[in-house]
C-alpha positions as CSV (number, residue, x, y, z in Angstrom):
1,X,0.0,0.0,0.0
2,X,1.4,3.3,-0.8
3,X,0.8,5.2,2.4
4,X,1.6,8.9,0.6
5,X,4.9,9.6,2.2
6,X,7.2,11.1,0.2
7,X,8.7,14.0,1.0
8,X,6.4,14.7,4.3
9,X,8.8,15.9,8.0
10,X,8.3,13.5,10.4
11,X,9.4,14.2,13.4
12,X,9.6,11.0,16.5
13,X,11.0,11.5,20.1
14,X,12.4,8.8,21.9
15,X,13.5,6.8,18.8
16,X,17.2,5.7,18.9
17,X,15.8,2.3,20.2
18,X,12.7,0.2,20.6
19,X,9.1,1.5,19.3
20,X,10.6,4.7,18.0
21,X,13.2,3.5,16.3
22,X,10.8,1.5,14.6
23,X,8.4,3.8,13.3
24,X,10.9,6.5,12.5
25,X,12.6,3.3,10.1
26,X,9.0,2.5,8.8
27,X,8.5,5.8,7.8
28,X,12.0,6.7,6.2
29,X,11.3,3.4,4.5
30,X,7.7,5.4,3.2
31,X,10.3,8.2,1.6
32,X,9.3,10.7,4.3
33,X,12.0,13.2,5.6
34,X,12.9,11.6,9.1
35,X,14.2,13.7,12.3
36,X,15.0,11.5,15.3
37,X,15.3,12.8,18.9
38,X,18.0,11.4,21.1
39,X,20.3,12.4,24.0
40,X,23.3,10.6,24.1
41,X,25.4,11.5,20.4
42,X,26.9,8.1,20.1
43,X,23.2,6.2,20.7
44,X,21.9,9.0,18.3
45,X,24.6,8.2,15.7
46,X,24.2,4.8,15.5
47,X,20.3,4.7,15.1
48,X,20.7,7.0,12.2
49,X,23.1,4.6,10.4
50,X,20.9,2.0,11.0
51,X,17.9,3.7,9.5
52,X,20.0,4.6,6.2
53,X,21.4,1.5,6.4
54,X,18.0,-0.5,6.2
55,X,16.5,1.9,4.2
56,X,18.3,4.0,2.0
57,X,15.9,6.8,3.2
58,X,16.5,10.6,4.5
59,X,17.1,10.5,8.5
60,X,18.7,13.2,10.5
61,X,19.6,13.0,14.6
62,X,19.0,15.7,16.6
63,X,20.6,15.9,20.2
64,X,17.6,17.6,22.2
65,X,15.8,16.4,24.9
66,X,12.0,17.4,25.0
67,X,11.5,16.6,28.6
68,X,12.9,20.0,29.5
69,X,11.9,23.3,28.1
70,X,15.1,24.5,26.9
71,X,15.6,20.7,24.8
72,X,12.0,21.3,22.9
73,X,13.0,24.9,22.5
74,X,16.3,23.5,20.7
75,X,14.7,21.0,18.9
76,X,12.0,23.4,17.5
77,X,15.0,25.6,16.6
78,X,16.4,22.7,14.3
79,X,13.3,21.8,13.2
80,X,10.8,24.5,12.7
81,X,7.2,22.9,10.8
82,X,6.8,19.1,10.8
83,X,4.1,17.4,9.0
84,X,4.0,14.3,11.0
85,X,4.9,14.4,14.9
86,X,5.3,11.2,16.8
87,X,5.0,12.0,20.6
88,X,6.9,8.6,21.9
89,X,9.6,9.5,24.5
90,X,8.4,8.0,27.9
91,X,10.0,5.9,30.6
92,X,8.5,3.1,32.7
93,X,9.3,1.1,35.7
94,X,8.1,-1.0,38.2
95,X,7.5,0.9,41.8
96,X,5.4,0.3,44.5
97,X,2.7,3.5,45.2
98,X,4.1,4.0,48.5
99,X,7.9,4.3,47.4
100,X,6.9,6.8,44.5
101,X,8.4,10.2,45.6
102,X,6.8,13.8,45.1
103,X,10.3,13.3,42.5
104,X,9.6,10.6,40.9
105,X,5.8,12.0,39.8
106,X,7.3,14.8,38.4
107,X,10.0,13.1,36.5
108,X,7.3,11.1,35.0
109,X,5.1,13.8,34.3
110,X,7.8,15.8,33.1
111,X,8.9,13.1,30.7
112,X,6.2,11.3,29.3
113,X,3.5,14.3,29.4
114,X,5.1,17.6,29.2
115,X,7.7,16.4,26.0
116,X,4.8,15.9,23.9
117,X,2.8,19.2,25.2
118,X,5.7,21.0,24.2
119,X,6.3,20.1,20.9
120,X,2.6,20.1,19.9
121,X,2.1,23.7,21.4
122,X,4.9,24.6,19.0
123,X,3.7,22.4,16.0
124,X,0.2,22.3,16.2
125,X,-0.5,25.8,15.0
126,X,1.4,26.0,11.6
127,X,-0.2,22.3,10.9
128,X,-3.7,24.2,11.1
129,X,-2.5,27.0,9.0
130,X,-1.6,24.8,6.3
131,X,-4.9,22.7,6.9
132,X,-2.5,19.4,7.2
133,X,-1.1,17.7,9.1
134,X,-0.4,14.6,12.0
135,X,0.1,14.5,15.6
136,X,0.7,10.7,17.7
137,X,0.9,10.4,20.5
138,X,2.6,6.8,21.6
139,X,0.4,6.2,24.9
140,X,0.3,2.3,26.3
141,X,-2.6,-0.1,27.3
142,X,-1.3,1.1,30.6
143,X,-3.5,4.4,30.2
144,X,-6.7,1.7,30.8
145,X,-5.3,-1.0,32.7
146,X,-3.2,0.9,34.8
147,X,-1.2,-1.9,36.7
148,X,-0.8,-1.5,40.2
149,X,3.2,-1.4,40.8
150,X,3.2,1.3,37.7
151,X,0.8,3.9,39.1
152,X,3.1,6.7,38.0
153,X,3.4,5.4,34.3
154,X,0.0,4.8,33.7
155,X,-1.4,7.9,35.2
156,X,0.8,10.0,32.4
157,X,-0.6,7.3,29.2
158,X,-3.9,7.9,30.7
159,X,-2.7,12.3,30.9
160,X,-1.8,11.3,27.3
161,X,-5.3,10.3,25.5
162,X,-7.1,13.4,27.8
163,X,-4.4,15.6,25.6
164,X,-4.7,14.0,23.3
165,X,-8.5,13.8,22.8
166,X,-8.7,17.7,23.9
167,X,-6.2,18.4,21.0
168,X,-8.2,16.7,18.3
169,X,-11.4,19.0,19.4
170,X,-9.4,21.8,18.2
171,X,-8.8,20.5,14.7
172,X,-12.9,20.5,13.5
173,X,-12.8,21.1,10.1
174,X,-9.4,21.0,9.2
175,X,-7.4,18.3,7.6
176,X,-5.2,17.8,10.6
177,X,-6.0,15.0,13.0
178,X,-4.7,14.1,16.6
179,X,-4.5,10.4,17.5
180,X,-2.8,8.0,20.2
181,X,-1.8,4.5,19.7
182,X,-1.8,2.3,23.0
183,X,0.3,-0.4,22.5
184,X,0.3,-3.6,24.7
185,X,3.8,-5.0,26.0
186,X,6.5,-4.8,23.2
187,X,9.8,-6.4,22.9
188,X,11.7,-3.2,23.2
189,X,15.3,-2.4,24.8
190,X,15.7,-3.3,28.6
191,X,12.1,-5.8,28.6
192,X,14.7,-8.4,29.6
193,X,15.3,-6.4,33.0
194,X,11.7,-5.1,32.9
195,X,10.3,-8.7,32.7
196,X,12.9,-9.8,35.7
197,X,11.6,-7.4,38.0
198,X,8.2,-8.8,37.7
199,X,9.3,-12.6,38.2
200,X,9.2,-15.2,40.6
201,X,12.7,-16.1,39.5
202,X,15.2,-13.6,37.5
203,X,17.7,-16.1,36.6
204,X,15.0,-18.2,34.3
205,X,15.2,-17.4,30.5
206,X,14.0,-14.9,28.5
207,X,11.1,-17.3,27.2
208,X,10.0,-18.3,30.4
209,X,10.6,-14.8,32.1
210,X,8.2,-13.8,29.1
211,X,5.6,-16.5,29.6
212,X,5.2,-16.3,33.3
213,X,4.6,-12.4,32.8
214,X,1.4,-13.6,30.5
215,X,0.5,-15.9,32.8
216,X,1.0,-13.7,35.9
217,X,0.8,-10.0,34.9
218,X,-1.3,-10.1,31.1
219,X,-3.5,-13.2,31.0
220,X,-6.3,-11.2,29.4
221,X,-3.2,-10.5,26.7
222,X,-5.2,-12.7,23.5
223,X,-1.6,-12.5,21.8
224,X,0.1,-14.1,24.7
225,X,3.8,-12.7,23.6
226,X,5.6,-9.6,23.1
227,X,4.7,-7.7,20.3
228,X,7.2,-6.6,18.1
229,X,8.3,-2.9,18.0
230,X,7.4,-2.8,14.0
231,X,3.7,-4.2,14.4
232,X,3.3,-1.2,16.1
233,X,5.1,0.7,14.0
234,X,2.8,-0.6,11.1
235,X,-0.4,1.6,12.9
236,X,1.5,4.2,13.2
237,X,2.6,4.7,9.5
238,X,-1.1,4.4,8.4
239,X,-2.2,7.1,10.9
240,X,0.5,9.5,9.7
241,X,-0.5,8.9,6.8
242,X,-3.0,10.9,4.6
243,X,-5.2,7.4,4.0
244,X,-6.2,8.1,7.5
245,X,-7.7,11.6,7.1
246,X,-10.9,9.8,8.9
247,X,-9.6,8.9,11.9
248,X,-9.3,11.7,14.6
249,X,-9.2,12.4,18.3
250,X,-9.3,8.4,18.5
251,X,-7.3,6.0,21.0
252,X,-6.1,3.6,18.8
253,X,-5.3,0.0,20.7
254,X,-2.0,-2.4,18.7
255,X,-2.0,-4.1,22.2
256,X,-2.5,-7.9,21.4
257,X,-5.8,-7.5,22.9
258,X,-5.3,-6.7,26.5
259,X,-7.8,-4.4,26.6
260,X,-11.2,-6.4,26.5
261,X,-12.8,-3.3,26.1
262,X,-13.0,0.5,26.9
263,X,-16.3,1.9,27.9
């Protein structure tokens, strides 16, 4: 399917590794004009490579980090009108409620919240003057079952789809849509370590770590394993895409089923 690419700025954050690598790869591979986010130069370098590499697309890092002001001021600086932002940057870990610190709330907020309020305060606005244009958000099934040793995560996917949703309301009329995807639990860097923390034994291997986590943690999961960072991806090309110039202020699930349903 040709999804209409060519030539459209995309901008992803969070995507030298795992879900945004992916989608910034599938859509270099779509001939769009691909800027990654990324804060560590080497990690930044190497993505970018990679994406050539694979694809023989256009991709450009940029060293900015969108979680503080002064990082999405930069990054708007080096990239001034996108046609296509990916809101992915976010952080996750398991904590217990009562060891979540005032800190650690913030961070989250900060992080997974505020990056992509930045960048679509700044991007939003020329996307309605031309009458075009795509904001994604990268939220998680998280923001509906929000699991009870990740209140702090879920509570900024769930801070996601009310943005979200709100943003979409201002785009009536116009060819510019607001979505978010909510993926389900996706084979991404550092699930190893993630899926350790929630097992009965850390030393078993990756398989089993994996399985007892759908036995334990996601038995509502229909897909029963990891999805893979570039099924998501998939979604998320399409809804960049102007093939999906019906779909609008909608939450969007890629989750393996998960979700049984949202009211």
């Amino acid at each position: 399917m040709e999804l209409q690419l060519k030539e459209k700025i995309a901008l992803i954050t969070g995507s030298t590794a795992g879900i945004g690598l992916e989608i910034a790869r599938r859509l270099a591979a779509e001939n769009a004009s691909v800027f990654i986010t990324g804060r560590h130069q080497a990690k930044l370098d190497r993505a970018v490579e990679d994406i050539r590499h694979t694809t023989g697309g256009k991709v450009r890092g940029i060293l900015a980090d969108p979680a503080t002001a002064e990082g999405a001021a930069a990054l708007v600086k080096a990239v001034p009108s996108v046609d296509i932002l990916v809101n992915n940057l976010g952080i996750y870990e398991i904590k217990q409620f009562v060891d979540i610190s005032d800190d650690d709330w913030m961070r989250y907020f900060e992080i997974n919240v505020l990056s992509g309020v930045r960048l679509a305060r700044a991007y939003l606005p020329g996307m309605l003057e031309r009458d075009a244009g795509r904001i994604i958000f990268i939220s998680s099934e998280s923001a509906i079952n929000t699991p009870s040793d990740m209140i702090q995560y879920g509570m900024t996917k769930t801070a996601q789809l009310a943005i979200s949703r709100g943003l979409a309301d201002l785009t009536k009329g116009s060819r510019v849509t607001v979505n978010t995807v909510l993926p389900g639990p996706t084979r991404s860097e550092g699930i190893v370590d993630f899926l350790k923390s929630t097992s009965s034994d850390p030393s078993a291997t990756p398989a089993e770590l994996e399985a007892e986590f759908f036995a334990k943690h996601r038995s509502s999961s229909l897909l029963q394993r990891l999805i893979s960072p570039d099924e998501i991806a998939d979604l998320v090309a399409f809804v960049a895409s102007p093939l999906s110039s019906a779909t609008n202020g909608a939450a969007l699930r890629v989750d393996g089923g998960v979700i049984p349903t949202i009211a």
